[in-house]
Backbone as JSON, one array per atom type, in Angstrom:
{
  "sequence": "XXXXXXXXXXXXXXXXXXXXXXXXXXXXXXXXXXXXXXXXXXXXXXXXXXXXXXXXXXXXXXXXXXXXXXXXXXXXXXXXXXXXXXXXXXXXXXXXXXXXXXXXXXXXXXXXXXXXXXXXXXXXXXXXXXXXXXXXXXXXXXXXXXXXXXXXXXXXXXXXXXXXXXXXXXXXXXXXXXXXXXXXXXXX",
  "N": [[127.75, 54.55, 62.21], [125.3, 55.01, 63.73], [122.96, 55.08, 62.6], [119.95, 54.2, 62.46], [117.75, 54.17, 60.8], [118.94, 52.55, 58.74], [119.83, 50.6, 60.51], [117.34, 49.33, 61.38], [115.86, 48.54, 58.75], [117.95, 46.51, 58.03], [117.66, 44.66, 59.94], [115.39, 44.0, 59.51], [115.11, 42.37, 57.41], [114.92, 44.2, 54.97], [115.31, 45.64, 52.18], [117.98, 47.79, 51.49], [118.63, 49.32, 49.47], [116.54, 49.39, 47.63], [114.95, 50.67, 49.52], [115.84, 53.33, 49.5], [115.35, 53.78, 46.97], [112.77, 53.99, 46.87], [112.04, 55.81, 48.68], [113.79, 58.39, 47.67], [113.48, 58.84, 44.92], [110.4, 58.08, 44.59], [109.57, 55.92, 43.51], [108.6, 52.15, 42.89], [108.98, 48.42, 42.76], [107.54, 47.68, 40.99], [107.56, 49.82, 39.09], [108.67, 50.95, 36.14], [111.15, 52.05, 35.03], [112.12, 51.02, 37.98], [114.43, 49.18, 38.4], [116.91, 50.82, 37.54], [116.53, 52.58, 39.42], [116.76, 51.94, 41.44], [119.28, 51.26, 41.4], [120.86, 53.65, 41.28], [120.06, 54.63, 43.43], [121.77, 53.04, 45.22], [124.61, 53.42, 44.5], [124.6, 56.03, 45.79], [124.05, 55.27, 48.16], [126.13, 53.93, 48.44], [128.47, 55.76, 48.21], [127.73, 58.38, 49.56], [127.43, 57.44, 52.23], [129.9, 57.89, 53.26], [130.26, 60.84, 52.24], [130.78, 61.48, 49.42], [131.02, 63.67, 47.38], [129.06, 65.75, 45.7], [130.09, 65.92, 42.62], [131.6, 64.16, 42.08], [129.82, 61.79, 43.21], [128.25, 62.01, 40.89], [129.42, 61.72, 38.22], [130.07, 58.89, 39.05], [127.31, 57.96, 38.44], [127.2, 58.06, 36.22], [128.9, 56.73, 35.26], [128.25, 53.94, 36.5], [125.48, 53.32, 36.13], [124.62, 54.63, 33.59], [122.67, 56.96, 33.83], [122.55, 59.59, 33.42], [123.2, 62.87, 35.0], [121.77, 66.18, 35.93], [124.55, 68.63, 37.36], [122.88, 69.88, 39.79], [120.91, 68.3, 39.74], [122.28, 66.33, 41.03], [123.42, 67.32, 43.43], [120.62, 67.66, 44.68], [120.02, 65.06, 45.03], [122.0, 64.52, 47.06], [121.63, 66.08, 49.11], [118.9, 65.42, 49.97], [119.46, 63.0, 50.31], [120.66, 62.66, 52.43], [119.09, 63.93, 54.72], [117.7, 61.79, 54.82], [119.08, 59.92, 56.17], [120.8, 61.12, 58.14], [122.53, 60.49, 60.38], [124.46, 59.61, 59.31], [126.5, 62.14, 58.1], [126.46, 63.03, 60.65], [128.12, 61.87, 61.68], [130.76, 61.75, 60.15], [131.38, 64.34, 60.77], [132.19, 63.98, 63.48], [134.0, 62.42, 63.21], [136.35, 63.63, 61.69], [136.04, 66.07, 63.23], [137.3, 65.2, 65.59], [139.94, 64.5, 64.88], [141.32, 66.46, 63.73], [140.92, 67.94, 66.33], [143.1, 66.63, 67.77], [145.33, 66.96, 65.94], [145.79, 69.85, 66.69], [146.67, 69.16, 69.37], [148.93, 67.37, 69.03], [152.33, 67.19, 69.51], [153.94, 66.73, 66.88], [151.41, 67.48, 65.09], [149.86, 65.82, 64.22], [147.0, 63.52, 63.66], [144.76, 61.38, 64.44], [142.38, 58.52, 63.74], [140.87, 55.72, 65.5], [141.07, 51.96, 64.87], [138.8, 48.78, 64.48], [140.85, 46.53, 65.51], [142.49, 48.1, 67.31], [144.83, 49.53, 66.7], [145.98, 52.31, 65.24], [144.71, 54.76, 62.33], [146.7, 57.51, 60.91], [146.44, 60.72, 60.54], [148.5, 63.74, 59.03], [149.35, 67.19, 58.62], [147.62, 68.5, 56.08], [145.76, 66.58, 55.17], [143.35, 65.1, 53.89], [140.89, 65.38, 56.3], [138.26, 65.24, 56.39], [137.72, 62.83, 55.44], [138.1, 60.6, 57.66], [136.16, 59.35, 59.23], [135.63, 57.53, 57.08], [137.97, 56.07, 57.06], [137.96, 54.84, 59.33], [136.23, 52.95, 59.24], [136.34, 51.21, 56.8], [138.97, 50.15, 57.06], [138.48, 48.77, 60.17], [135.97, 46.99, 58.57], [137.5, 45.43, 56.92], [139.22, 43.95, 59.13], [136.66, 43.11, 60.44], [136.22, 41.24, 58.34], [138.59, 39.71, 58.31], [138.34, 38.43, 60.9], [136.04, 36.66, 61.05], [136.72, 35.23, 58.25], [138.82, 33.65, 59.51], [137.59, 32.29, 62.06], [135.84, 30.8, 60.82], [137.42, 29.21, 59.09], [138.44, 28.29, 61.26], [136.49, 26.45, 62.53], [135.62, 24.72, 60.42], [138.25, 23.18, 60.53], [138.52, 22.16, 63.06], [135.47, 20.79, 63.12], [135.32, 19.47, 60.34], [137.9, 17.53, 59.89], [138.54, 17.08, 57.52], [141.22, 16.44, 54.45], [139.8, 17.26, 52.23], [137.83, 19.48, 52.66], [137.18, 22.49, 53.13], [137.46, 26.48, 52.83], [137.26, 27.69, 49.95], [137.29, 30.13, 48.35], [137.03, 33.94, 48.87], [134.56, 36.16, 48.0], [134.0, 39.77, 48.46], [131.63, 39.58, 50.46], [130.84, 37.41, 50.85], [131.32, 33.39, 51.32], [132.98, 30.93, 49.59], [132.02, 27.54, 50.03], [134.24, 24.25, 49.98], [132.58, 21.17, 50.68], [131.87, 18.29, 52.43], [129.13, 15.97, 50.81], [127.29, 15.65, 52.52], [125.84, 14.6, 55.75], [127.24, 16.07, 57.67], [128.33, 18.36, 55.44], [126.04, 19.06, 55.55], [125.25, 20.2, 58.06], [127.2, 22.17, 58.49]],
  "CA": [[127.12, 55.86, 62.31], [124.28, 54.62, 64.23], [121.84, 55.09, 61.42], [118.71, 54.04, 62.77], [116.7, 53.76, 60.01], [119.15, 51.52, 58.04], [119.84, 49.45, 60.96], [115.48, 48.57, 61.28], [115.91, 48.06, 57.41], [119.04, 45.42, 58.19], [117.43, 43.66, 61.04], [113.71, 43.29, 59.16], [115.41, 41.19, 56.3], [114.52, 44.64, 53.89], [116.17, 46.26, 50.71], [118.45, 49.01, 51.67], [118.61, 50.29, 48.24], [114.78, 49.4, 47.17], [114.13, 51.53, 50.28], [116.29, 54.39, 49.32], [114.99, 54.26, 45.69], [111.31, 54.44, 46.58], [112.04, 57.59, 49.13], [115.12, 59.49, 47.11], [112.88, 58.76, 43.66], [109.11, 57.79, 44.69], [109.26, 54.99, 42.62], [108.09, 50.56, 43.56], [109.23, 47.67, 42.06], [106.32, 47.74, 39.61], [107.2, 50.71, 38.45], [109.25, 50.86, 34.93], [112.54, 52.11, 35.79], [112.62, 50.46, 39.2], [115.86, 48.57, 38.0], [117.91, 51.81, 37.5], [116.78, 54.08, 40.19], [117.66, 51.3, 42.4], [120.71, 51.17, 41.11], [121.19, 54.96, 41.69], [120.15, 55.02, 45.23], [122.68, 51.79, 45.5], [125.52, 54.13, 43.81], [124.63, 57.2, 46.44], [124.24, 54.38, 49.5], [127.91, 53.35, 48.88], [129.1, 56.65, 48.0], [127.5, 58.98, 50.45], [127.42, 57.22, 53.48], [131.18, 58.61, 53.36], [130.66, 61.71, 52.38], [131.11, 62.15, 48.86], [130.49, 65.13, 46.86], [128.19, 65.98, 44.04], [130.8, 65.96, 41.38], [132.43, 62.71, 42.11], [128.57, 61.1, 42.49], [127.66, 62.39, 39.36], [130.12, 60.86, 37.81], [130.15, 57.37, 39.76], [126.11, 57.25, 38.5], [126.78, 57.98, 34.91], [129.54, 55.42, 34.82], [127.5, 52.71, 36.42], [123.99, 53.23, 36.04], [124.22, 55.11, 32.35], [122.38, 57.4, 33.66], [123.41, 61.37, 33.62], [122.0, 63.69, 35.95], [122.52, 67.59, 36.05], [124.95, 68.96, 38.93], [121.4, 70.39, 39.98], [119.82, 67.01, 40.45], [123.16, 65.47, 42.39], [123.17, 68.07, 44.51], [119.38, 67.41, 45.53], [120.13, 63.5, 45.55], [122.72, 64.3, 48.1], [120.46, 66.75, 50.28], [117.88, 64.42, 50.16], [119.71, 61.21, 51.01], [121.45, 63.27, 53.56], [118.51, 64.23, 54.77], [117.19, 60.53, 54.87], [120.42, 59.76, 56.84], [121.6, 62.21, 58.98], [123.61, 59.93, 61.26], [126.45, 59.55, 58.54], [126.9, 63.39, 58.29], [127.06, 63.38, 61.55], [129.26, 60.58, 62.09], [131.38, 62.16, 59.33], [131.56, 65.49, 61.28], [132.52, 63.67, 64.83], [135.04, 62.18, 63.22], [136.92, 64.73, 61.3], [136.41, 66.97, 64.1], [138.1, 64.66, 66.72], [141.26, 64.32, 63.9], [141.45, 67.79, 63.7], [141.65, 67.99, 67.84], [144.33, 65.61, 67.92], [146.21, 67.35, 65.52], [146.27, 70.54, 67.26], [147.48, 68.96, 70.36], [149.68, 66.28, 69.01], [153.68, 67.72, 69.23], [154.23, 66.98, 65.61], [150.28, 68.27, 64.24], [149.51, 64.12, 63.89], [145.66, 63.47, 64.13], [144.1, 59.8, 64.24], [141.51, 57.29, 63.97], [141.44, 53.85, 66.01], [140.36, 50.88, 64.06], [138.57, 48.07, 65.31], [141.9, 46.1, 65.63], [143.19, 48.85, 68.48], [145.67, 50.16, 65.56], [145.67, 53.96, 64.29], [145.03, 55.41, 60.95], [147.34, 58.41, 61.35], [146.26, 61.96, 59.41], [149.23, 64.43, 58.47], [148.66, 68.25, 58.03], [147.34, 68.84, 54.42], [145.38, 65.56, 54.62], [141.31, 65.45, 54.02], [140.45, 65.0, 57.31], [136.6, 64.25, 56.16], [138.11, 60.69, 55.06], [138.31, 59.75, 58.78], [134.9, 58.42, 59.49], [135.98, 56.58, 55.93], [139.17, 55.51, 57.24], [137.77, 54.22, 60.37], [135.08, 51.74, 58.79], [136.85, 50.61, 56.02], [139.62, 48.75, 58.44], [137.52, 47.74, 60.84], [135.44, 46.28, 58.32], [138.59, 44.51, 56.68], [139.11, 43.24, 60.0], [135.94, 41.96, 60.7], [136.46, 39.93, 57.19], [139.66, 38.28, 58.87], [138.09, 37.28, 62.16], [135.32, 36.46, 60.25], [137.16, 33.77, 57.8], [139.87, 32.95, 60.09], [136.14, 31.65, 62.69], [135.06, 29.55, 59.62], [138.13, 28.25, 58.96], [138.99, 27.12, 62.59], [135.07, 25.9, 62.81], [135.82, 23.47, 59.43], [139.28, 22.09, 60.93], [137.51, 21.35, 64.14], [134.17, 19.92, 62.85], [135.4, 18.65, 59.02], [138.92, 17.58, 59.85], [139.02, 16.36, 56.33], [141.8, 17.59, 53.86], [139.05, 18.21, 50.5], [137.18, 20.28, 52.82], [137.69, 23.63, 53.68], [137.92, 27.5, 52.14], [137.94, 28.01, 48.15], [137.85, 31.48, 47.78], [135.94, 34.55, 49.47], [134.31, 37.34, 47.49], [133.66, 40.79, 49.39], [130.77, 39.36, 51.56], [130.6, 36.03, 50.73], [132.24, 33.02, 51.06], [132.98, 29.65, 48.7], [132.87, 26.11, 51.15], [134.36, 22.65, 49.61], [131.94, 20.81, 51.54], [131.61, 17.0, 51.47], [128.12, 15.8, 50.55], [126.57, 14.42, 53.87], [125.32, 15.58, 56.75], [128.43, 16.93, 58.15], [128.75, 19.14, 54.9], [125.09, 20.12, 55.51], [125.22, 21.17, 58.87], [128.47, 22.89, 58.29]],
  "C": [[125.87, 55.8, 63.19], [122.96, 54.85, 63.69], [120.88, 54.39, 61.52], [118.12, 53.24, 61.72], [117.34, 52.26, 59.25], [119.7, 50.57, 58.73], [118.24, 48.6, 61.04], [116.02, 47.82, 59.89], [116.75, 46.37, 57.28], [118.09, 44.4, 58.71], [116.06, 43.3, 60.39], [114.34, 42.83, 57.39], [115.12, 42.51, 55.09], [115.82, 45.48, 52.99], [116.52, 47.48, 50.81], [117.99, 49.95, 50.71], [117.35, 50.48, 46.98], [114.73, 50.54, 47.89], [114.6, 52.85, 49.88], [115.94, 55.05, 48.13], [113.79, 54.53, 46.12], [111.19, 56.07, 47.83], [112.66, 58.46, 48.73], [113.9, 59.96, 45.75], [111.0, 58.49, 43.45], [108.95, 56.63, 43.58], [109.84, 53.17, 43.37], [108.42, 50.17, 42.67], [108.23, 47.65, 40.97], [106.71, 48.65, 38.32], [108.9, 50.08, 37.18], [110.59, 50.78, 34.9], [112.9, 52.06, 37.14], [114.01, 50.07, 39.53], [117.15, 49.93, 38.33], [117.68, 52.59, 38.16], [117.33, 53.72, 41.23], [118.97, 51.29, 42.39], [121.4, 52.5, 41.4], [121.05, 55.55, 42.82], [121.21, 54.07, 45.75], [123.87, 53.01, 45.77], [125.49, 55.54, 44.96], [124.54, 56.61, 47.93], [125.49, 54.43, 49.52], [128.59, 54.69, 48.88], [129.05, 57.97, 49.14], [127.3, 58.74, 52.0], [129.36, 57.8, 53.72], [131.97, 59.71, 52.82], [131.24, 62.48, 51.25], [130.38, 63.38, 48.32], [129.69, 65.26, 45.77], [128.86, 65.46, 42.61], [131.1, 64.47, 41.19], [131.01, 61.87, 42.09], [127.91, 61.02, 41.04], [128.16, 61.72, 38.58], [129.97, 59.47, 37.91], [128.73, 56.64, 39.14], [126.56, 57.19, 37.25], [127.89, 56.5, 34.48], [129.14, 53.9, 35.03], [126.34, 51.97, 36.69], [123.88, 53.31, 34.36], [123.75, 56.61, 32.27], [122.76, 59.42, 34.07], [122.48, 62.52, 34.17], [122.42, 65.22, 35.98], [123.07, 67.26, 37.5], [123.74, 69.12, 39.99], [120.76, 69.05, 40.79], [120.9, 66.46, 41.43], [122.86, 66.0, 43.37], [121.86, 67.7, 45.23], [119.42, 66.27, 45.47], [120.96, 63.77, 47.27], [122.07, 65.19, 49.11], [119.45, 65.92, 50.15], [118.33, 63.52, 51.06], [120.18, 61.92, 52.16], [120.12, 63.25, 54.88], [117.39, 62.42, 55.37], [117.86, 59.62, 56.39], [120.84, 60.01, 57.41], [122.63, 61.74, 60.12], [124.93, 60.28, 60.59], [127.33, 60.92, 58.42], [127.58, 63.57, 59.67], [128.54, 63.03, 62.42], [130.66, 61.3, 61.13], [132.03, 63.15, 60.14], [132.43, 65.0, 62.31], [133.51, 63.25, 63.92], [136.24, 63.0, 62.86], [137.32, 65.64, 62.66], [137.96, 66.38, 65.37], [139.54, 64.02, 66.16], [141.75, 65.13, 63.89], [142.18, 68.56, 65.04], [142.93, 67.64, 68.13], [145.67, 66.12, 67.42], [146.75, 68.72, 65.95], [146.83, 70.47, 69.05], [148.3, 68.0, 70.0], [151.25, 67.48, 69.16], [153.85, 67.69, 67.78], [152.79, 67.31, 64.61], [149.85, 66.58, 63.63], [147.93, 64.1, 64.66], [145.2, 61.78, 63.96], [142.63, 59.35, 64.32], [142.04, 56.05, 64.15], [140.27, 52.98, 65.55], [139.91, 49.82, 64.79], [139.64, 47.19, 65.94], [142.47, 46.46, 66.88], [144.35, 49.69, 67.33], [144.93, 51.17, 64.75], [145.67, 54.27, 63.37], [145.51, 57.13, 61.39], [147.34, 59.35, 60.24], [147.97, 62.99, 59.77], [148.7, 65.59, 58.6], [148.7, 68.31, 56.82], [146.4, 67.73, 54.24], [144.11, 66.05, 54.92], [141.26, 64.75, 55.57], [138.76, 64.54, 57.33], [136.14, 63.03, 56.19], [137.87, 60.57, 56.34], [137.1, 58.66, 59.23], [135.27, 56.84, 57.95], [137.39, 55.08, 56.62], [139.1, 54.84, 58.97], [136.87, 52.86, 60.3], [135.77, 50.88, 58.13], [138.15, 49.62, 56.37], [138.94, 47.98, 59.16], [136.64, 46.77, 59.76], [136.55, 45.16, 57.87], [138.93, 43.85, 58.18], [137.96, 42.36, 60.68], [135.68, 40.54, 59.58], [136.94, 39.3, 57.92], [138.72, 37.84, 59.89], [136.79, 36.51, 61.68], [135.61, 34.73, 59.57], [137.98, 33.07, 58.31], [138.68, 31.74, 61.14], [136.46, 30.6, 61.49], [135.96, 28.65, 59.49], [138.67, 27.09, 60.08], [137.6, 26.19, 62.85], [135.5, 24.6, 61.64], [136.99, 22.71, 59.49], [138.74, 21.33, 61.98], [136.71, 20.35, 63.72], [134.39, 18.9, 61.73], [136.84, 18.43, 59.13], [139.58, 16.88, 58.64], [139.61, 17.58, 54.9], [141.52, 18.09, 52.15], [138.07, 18.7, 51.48], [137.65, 21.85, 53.02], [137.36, 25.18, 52.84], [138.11, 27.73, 50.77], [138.49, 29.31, 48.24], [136.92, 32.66, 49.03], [135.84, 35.91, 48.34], [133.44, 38.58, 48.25], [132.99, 40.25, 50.34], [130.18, 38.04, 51.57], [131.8, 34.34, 50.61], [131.98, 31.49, 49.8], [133.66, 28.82, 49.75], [133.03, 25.04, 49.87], [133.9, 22.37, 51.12], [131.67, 19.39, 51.33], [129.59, 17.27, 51.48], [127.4, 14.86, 51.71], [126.0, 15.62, 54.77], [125.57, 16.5, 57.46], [128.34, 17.86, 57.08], [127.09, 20.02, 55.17], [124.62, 20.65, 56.62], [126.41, 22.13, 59.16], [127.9, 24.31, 57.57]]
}
């Protein structure tokens, strides 16, 4: 989305969802319920950078924060953060729109998004076309996983051509190395 602010935030080592709690909520780690507002600007980071809706946030906080907010207050979480944000809206908009195009010139009413891969996510008439900005990240990012662990793995046949090293497991954004215990495993 080219989101400015939360690329600075990325690149200066800082706390997306600290930063979003102390401007959505006015409230610093010091403060009391720091823990859970963070957790509720977390919950409207993941959720609204694609665009969801009041109802479905509302929901998403009380199930995994606790905490229950009127429609009233979602609504002004999501004009706020929006508001904080304004790339993703927009990014949201461009995409949709240019799904929408597609579909009124395609011959059969077929609209797309191209993934980082070069491969199309292909909309239908009747489908949310809002998803697209969704349905354009969410591949590409699965693709930058693979090239990602497929790198690591060709980097630890190369460098550790030994067969107890290598790959355990990977969880969303992280990975697990068998690494021997030397120097090789610690510049690896």
């Amino acid at each position: 989305a080219g989101c400015q602010r939360m690329l600075d935030l990325i690149e200066n080592d800082q706390d997306l969802h600290g930063d979003a709690a102390t401007q959505l909520f006015n409230v610093t780690p010091a403060d009391e319920d720091w823990g859970q507002m963070r957790n509720v600007a977390k919950r409207a980071n993941f959720s609204l950078i694609f665009g969801v809706g009041a109802e479905k946030l509302q929901g998403d906080i009380e199930a995994q924060t606790g905490l229950v907010l009127s429609l009233d207050e979602t609504r002004r979480l999501v004009r706020d953060w929006n508001g904080l944000y304004p790339e993703f809206q927009q990014a949201i908009r461009f995409h949709m729109n240019k799904v929408e195009e597609r579909m009124k010139s395609h011959p059969h009413g077929l609209g797309w998004v191209t993934v980082k891969n070069g491969e199309r996510r292909w909309f239908q008439s009747g489908e949310e076309t809002h998803k697209a900005f969704n349905q354009r990240v969410q591949p590409s990012l699965a693709q930058f996983g693979i090239d990602w662990w497929t790198a690591v793995e060709n980097d630890l046949r190369h460098e550790l051509p030994d067969p107890k090293a290598g790959m355990v497991m990977v969880i969303h954004d992280s990975m697990v190395l068998l690494l021997p215990d030397d120097e090789r495993g610690e510049a690896m």
